[in-house]
DRENPA-3360 file (N, C-alpha, C; in nm, 2 decimals, always signed):
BEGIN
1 = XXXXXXXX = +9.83/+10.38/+10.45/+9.73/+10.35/+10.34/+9.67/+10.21/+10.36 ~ +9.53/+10.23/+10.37/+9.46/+10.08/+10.34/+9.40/+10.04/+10.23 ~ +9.52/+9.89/+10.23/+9.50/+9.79/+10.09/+9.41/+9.69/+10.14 ~ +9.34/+9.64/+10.04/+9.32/+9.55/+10.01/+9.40/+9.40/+9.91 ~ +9.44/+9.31/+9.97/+9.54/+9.26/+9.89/+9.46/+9.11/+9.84 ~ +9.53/+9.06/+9.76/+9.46/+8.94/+9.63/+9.58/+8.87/+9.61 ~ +9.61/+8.73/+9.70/+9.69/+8.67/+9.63/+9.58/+8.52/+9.52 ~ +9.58/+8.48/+9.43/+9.55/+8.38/+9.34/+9.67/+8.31/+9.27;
9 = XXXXXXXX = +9.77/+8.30/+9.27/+9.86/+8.29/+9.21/+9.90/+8.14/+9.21 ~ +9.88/+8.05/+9.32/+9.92/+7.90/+9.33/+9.82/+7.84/+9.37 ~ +9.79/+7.69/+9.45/+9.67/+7.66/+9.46/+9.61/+7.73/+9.61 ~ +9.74/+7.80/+9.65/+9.67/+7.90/+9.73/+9.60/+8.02/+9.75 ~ +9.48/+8.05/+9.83/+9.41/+8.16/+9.77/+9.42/+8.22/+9.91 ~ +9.44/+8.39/+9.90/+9.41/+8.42/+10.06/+9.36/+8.57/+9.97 ~ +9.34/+8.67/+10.05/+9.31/+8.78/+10.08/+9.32/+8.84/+10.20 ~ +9.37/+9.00/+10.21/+9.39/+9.04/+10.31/+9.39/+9.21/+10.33;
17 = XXXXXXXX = +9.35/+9.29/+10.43/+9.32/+9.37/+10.43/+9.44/+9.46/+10.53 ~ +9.55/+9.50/+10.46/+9.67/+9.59/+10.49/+9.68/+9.73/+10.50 ~ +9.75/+9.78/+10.63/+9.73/+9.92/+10.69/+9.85/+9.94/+10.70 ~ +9.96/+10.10/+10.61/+10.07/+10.11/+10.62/+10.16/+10.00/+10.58 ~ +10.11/+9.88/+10.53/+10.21/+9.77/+10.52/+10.21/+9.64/+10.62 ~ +10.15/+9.65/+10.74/+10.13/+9.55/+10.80/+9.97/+9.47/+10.79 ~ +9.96/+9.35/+10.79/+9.80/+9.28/+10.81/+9.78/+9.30/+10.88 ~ +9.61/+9.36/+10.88/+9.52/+9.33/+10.99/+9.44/+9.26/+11.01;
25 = XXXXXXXX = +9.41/+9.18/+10.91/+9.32/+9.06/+10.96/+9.36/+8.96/+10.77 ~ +9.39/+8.88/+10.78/+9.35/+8.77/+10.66/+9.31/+8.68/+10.65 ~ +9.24/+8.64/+10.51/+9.16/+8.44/+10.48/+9.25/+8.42/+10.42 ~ +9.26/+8.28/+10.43/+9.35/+8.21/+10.36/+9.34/+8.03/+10.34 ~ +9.34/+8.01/+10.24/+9.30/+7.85/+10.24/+9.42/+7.83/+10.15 ~ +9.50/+7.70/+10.24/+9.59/+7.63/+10.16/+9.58/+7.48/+10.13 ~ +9.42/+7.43/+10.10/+9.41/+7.32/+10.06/+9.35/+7.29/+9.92 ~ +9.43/+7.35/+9.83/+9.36/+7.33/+9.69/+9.30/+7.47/+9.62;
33 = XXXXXXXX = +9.27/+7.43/+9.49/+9.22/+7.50/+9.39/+9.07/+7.51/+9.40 ~ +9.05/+7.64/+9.46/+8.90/+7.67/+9.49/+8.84/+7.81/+9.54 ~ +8.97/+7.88/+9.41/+9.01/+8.04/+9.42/+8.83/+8.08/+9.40 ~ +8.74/+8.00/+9.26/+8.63/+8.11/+9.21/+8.56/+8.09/+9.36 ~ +8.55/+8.03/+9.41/+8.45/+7.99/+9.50/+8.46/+8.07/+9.63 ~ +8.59/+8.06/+9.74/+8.64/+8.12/+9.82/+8.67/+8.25/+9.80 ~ +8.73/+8.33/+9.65/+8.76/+8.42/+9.71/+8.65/+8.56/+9.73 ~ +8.57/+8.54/+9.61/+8.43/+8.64/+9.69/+8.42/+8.62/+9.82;
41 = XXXXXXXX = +8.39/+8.49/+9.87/+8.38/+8.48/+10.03/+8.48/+8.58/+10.13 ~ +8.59/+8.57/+10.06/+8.68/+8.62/+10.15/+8.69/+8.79/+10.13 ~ +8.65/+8.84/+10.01/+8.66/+8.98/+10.00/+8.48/+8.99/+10.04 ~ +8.42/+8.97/+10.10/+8.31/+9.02/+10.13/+8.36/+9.01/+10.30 ~ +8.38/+8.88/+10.34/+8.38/+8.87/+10.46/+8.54/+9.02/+10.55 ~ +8.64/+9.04/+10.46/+8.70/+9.18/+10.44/+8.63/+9.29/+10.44 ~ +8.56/+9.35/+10.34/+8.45/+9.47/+10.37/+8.40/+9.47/+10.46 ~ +8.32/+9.36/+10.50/+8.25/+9.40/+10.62/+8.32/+9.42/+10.75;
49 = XXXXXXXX = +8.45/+9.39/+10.74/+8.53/+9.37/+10.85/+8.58/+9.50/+10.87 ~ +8.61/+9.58/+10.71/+8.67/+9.73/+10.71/+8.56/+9.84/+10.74 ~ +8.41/+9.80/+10.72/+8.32/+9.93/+10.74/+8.33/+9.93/+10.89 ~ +8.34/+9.77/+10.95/+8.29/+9.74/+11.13/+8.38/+9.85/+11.19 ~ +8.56/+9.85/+11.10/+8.63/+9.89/+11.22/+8.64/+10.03/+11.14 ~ +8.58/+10.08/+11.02/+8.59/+10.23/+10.98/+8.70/+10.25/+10.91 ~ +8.78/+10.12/+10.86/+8.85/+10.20/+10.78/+8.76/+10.15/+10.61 ~ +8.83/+10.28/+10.52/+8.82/+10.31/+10.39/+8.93/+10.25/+10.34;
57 = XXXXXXXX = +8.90/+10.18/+10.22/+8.95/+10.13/+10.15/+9.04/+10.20/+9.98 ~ +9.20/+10.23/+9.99/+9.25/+10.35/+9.93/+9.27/+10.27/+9.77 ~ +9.31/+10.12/+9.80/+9.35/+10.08/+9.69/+9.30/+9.95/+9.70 ~ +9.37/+9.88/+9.55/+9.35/+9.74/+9.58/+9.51/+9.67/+9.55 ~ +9.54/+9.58/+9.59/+9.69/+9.50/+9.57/+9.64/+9.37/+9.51 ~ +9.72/+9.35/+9.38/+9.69/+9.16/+9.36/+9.84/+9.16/+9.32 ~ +9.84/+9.04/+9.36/+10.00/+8.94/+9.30/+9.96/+8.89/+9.14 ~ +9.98/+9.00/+9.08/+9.95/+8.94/+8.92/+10.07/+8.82/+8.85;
65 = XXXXXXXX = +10.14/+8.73/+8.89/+10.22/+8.66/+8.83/+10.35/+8.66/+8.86 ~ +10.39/+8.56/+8.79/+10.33/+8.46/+8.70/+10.32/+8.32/+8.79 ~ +10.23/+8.27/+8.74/+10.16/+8.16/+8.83/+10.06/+8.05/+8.75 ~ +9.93/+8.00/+8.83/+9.82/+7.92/+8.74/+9.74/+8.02/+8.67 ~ +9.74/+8.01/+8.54/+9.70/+8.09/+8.43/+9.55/+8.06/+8.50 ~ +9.43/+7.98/+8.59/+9.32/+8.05/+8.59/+9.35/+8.11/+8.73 ~ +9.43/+8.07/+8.81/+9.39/+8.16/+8.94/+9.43/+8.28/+8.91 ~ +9.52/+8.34/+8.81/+9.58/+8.47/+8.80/+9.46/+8.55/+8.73;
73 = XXXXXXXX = +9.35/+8.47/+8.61/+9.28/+8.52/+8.58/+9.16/+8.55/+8.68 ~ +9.11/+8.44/+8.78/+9.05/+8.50/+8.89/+9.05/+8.63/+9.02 ~ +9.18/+8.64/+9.03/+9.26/+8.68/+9.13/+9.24/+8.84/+9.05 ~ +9.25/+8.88/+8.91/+9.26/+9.05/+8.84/+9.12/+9.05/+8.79 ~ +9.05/+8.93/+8.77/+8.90/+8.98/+8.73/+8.86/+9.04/+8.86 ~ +8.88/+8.94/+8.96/+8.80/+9.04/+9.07/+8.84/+9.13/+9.14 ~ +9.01/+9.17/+9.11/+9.08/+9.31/+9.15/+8.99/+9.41/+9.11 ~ +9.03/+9.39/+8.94/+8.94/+9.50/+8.82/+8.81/+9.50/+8.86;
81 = XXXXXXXX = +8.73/+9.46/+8.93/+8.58/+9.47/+8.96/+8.60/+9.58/+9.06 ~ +8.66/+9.52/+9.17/+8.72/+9.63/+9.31/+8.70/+9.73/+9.30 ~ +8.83/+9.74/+9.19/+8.85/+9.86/+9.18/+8.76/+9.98/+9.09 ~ +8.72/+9.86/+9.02/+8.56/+10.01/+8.97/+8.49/+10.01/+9.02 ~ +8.43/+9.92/+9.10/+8.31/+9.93/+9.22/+8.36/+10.06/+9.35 ~ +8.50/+10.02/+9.42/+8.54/+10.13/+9.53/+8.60/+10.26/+9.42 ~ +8.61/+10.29/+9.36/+8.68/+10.40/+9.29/+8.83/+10.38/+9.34 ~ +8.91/+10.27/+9.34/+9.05/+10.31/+9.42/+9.13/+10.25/+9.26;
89 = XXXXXXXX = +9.28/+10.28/+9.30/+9.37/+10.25/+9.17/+9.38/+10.09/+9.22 ~ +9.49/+10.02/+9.14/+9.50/+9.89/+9.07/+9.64/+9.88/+9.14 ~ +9.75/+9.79/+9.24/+9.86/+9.81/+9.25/+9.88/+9.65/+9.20 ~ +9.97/+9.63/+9.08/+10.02/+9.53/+9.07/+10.12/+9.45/+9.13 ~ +10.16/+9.35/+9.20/+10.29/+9.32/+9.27/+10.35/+9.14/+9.21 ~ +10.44/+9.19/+9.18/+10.51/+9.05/+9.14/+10.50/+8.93/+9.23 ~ +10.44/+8.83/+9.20/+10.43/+8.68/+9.24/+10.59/+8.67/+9.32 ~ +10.67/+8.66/+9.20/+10.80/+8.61/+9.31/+10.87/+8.69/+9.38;
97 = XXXXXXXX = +10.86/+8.83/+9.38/+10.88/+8.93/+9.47/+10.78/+8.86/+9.61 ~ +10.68/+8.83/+9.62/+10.56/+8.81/+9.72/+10.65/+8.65/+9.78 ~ +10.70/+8.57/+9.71/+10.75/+8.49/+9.77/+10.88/+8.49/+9.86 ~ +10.97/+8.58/+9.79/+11.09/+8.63/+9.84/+11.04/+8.71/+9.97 ~ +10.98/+8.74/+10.01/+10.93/+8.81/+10.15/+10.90/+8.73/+10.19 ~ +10.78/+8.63/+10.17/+10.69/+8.51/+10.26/+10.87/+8.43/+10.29 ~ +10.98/+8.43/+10.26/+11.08/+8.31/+10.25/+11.13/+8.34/+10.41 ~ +11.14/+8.49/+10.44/+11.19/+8.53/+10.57/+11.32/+8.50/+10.53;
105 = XXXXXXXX = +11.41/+8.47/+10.42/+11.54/+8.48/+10.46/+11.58/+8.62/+10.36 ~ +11.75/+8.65/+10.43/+11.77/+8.76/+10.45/+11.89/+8.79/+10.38 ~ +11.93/+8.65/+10.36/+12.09/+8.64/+10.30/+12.11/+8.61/+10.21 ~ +12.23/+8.58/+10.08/+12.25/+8.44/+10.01/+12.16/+8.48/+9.87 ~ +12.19/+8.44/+9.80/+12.10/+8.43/+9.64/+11.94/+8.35/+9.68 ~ +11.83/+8.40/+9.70/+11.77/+8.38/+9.65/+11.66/+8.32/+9.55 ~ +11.61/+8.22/+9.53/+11.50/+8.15/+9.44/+11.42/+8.09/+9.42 ~ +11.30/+8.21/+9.42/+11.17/+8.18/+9.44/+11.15/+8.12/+9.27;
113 = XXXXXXXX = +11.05/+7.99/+9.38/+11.02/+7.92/+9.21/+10.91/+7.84/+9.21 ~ +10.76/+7.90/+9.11/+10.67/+7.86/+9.12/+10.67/+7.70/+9.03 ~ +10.58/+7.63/+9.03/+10.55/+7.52/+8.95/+10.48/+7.55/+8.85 ~ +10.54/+7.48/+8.73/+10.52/+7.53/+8.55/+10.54/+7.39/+8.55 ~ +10.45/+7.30/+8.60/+10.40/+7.13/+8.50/+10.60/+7.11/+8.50 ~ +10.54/+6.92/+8.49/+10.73/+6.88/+8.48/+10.81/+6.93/+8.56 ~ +10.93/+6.95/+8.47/+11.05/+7.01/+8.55/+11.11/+7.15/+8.51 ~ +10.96/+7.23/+8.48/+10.96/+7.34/+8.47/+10.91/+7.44/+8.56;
121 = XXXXXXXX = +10.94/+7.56/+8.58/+10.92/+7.69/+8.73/+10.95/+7.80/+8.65 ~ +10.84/+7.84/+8.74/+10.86/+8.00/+8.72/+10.97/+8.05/+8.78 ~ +11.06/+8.15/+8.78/+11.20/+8.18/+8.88/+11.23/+8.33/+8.81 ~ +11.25/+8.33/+8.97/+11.36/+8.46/+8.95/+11.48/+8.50/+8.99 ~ +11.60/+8.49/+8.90/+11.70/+8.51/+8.92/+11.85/+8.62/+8.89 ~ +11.83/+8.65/+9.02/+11.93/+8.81/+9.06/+11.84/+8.92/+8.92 ~ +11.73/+8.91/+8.97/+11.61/+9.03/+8.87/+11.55/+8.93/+8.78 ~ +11.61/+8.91/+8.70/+11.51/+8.84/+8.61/+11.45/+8.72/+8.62;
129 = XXXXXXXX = +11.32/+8.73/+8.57/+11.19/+8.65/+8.59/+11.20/+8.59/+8.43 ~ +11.20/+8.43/+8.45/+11.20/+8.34/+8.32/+11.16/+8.22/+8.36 ~ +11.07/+8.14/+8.24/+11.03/+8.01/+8.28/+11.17/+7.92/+8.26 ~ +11.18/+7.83/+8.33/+11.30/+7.71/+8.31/+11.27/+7.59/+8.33 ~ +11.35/+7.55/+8.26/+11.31/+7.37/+8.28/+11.51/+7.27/+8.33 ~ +11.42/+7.32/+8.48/+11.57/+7.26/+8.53/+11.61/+7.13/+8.54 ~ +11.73/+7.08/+8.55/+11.81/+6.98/+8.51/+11.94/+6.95/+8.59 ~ +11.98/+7.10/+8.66/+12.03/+7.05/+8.77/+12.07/+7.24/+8.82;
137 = XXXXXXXX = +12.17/+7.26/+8.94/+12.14/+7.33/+8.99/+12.21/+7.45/+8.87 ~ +12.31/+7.40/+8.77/+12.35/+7.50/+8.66/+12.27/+7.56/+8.59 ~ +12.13/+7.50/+8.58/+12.05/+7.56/+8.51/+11.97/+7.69/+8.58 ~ +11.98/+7.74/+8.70/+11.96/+7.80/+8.73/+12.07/+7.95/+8.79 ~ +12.22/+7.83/+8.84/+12.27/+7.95/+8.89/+12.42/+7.86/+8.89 ~ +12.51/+7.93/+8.90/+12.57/+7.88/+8.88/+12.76/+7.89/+8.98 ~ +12.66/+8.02/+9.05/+12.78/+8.07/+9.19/+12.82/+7.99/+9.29 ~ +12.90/+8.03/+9.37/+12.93/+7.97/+9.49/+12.89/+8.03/+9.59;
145 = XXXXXXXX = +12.79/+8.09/+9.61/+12.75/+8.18/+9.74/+12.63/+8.09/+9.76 ~ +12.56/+8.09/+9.90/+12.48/+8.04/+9.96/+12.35/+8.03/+9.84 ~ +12.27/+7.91/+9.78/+12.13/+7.96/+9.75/+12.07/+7.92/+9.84 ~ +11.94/+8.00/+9.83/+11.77/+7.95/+9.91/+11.71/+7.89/+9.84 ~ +11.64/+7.85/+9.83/+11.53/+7.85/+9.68/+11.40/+7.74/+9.74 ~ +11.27/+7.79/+9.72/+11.14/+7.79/+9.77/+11.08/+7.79/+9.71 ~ +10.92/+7.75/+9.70/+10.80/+7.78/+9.68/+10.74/+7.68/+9.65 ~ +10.59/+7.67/+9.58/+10.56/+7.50/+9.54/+10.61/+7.45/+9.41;
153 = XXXXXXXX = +10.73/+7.48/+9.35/+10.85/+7.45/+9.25/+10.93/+7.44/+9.25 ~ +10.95/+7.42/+9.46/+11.09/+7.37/+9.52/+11.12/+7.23/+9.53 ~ +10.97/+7.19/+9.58/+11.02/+7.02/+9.62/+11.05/+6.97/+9.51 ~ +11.01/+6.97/+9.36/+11.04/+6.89/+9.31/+11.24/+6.88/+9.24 ~ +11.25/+6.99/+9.24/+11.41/+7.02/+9.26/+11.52/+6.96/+9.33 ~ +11.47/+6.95/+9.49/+11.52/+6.94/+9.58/+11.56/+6.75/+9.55 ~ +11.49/+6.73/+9.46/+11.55/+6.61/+9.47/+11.69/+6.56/+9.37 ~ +11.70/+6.66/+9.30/+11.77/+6.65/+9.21/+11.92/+6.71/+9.23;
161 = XXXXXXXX = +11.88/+6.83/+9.31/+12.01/+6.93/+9.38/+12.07/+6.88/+9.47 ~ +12.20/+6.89/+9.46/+12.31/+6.79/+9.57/+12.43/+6.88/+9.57 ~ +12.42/+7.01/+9.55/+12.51/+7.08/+9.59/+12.52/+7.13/+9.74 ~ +12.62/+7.09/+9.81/+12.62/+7.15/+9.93/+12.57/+7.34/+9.97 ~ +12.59/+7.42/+9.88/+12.55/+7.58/+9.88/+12.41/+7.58/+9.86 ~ +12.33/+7.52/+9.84/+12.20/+7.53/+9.75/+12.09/+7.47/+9.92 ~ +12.01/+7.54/+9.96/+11.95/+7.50/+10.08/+11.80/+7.52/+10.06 ~ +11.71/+7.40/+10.03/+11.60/+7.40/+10.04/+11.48/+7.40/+10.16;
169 = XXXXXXXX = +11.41/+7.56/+10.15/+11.35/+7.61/+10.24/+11.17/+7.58/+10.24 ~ +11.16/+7.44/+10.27/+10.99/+7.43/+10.27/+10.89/+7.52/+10.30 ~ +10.79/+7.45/+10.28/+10.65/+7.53/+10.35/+10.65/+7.70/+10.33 ~ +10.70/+7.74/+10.19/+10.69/+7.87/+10.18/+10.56/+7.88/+10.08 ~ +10.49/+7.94/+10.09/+10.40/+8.00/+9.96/+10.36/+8.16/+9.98 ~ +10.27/+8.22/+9.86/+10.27/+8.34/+9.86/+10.13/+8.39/+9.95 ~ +10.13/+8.44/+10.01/+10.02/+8.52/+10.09/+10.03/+8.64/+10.11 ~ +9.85/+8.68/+10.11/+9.80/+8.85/+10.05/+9.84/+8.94/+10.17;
177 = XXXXXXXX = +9.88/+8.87/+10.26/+9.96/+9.04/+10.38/+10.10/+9.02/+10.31 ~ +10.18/+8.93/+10.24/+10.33/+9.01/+10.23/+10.27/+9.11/+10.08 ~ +10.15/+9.07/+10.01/+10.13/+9.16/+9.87/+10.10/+9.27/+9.89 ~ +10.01/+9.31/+10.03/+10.01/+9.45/+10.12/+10.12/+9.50/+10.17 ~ +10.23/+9.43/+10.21/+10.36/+9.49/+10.24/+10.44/+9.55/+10.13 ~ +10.44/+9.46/+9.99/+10.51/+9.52/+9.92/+10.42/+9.65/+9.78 ~ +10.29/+9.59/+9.80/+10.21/+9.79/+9.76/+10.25/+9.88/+9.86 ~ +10.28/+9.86/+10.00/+10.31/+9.96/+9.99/+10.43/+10.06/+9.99;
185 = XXXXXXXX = +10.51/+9.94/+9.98/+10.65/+10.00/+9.92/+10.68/+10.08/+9.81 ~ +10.55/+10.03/+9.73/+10.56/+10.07/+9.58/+10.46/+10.24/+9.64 ~ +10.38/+10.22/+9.67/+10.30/+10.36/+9.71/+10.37/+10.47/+9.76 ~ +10.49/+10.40/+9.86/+10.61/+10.51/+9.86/+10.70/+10.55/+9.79 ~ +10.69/+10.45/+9.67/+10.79/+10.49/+9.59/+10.72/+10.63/+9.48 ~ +10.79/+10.69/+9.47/+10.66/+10.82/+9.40/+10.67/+10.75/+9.28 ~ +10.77/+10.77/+9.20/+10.75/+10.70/+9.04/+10.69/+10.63/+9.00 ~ +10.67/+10.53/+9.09/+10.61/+10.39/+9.05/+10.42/+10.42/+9.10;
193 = XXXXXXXX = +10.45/+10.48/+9.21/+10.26/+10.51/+9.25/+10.20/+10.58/+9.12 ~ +10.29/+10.68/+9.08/+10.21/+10.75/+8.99/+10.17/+10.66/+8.86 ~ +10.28/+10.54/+8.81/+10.23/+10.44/+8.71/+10.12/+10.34/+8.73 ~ +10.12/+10.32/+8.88/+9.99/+10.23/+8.94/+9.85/+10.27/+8.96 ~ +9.84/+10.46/+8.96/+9.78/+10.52/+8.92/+9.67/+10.53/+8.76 ~ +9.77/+10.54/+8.72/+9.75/+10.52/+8.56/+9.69/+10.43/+8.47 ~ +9.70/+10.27/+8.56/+9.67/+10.16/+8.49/+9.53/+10.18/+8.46 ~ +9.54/+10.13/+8.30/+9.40/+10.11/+8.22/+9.32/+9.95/+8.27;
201 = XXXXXXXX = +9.25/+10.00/+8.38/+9.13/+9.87/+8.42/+9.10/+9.79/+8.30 ~ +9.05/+9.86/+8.22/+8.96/+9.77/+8.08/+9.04/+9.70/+8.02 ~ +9.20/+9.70/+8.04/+9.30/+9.62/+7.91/+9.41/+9.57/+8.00 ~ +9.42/+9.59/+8.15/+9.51/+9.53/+8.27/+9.49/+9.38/+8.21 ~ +9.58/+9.30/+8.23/+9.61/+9.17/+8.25/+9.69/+9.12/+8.31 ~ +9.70/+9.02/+8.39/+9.81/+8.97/+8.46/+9.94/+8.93/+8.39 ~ +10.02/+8.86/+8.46/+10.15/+8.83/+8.45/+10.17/+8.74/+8.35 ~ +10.15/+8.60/+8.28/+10.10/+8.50/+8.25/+10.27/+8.46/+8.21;
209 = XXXXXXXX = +10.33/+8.53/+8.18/+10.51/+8.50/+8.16/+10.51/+8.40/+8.01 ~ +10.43/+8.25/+8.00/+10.40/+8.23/+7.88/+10.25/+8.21/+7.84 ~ +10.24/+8.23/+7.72/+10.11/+8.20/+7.69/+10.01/+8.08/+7.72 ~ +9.89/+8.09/+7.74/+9.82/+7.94/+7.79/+9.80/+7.85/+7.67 ~ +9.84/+7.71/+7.71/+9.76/+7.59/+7.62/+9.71/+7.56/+7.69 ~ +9.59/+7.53/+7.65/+9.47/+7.43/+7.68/+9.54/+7.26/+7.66 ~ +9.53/+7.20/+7.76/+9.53/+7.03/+7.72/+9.41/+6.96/+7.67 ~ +9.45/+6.89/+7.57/+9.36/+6.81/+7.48/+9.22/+6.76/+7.64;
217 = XXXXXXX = +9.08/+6.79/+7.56/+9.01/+6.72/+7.62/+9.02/+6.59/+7.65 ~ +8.99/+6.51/+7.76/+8.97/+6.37/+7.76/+8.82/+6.34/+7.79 ~ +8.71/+6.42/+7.76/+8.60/+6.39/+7.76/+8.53/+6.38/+7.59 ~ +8.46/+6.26/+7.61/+8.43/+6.15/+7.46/+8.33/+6.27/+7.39 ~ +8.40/+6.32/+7.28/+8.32/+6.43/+7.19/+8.40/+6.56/+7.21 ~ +8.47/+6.57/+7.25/+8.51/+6.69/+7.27/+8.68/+6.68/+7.26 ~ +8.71/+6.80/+7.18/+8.85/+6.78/+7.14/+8.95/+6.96/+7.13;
% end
């Protein structure tokens, strides 16, 4: 199956264009927040790359969440465009599922953890997905088996975690060929393709896990 994949989810933006599960070609910028700008760039500069070499495009893949409440909104506005412009289905894929593959490890618990401001992260642990505001490694887990724990809501942990079992794994972030590897896991899953099928384009929304606040303007007149 060829995807089209959409990660927006951190100040990373990439896209990428996946066959059976592996990349064939991806963009990818990891210097900052400049998803509205780049990622048209990069799904045009993709099309043209899929008519050159003939392949058709079956679906689309985004990492809907939970993440930065505008790149997630960027990242499914222009999925949901995609996908009514190509006639293909919508496959949604979990943010920290996408990181737990980008980590390459294989063993051990586990914990992908986005940045939520402060000393708060997105995380997922042994299944469940919850925002937390950690304080030391109890607040997340509390075993004696090996943890991992990554993403860009690791460093700021790492300073505080002094458990010898707990091993902090840098320089991980999420990118749109592991969000093509895990659509298509889900496309083989029958139960689940058939719900990915199904999704209502007009009322899809991403992941957002909590609701958005706006912070107080600091421009004079505006509040």
């Amino acid at each position: 199956m060829t995807i089209l994949c959409i990660e927006t989810s951190t100040s990373v933006c990439s896209a990428a264009i996946c066959k059976d599960g592996a990349p064939i070609k991806q963009c990818i910028c990891l210097e900052g927040s400049n998803h509205a700008r780049l990622l048209p760039r990069y799904i045009e500069e993709l099309l043209s790359f899929a008519r050159e070499q003939g392949f058709s495009i079956e679906a689309v893949a985004l990492s809907e969440g939970p993440g930065s409440y505008t790149g997630l909104r960027i990242g499914a506005s222009t999925a949901k465009g995609l996908c009514y412009g190509l006639n293909v289905p919508l496959i949604p894929v979990p943010t920290l599922e996408v990181l737990k593959l980008a980590s390459g490890v294989k063993e051990g618990i586990l914990i992908p953890m986005i940045d939520a401001r402060r000393m708060e992260i997105y995380t997922m642990v042994e299944g469940e997905t919850k925002a937390v505001v950690v304080e030391n490694e109890e607040s997340l887990y509390a075993g004696k088996e090996d943890v991992f724990y990554f993403g860009d809501g690791a460093a700021k942990c790492a300073q505080i975690f002094t458990q010898p079992n707990w091993h902090y794994v840098p320089d991980i972030v999420p990118e749109a060929k592991y969000v093509g590897a895990l659509a298509e896991q889900i496309t083989n899953h029958k139960s689940q393709i058939t719900n990915a099928k199904s999704i209502d384009l007009a009322y899809y929304e991403p992941f957002y896990l909590k609701e958005f606040i706006a912070a107080q303007s600091h421009v004079k007149g505006l509040k």
